[in-house]
N, C-alpha and C positions, 0 to 999 in steps of 0.2 A: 852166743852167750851174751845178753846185755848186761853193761855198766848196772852197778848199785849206787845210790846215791852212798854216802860217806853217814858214818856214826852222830859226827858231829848238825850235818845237815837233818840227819832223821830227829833229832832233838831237837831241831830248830822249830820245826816241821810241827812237833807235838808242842811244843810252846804256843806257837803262833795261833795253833787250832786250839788249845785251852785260853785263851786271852779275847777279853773283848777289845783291845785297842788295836786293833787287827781290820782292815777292810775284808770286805768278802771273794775280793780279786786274792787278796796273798794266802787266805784260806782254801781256796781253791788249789791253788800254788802249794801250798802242803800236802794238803790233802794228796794231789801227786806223788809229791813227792814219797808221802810216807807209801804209797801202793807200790810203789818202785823197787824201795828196801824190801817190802813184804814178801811182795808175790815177783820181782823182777820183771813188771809191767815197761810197756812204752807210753810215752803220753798221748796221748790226741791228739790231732792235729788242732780242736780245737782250742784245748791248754796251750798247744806248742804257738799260737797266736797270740793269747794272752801274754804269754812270756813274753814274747817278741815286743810287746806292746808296754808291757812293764820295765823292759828294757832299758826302751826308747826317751823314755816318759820322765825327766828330768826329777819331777817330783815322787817319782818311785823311792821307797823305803829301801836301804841296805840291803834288810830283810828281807825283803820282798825281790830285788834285784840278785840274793844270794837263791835263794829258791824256784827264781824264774831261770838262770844260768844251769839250775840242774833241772829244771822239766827239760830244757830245751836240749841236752847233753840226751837226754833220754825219750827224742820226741821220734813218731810214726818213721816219717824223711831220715833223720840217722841211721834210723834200725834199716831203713830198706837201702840206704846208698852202701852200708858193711857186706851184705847179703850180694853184690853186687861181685 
């Protein structure tokens, strides 16, 4: 059974993607995210780099840092090291 992201993050998620003061990396990052809530998806390994990358990146949004912490709570690698 995979994690959901949280109520609060799926709003976040739908914000971000109605907004144009958004880059297209944290839009992505939603976009994720909200697939997650929906259907119970994992990410990508290639979202789950993104995250990683958004992380990293001092200049990352809050926003964008809260969204990447849950692709990556719900990336390819987690679901398969549970399954283990």
């Amino acid at each position: 059974m995979s994690k959901n992201s949280s109520d609060d993050l799926a709003t976040l998620a739908s914000e971000v993607l109605n907004s144009d003061k958004y880059s297209e990396e944290t839009k992505s990052l939603a976009g994720s995210v909200l697939s997650q809530v929906k259907n119970g998806k994992v990410s990508s390994s290639d979202l789950a780099t993104l995250a990683s990358e958004v992380l990293r990146n001092k200049n990352s949004s809050e926003t964008a840092k809260k969204l990447a912490g849950s692709v990556l709570s719900q990336s390819e690698k987690d679901s398969e090291e549970k399954k283990k």
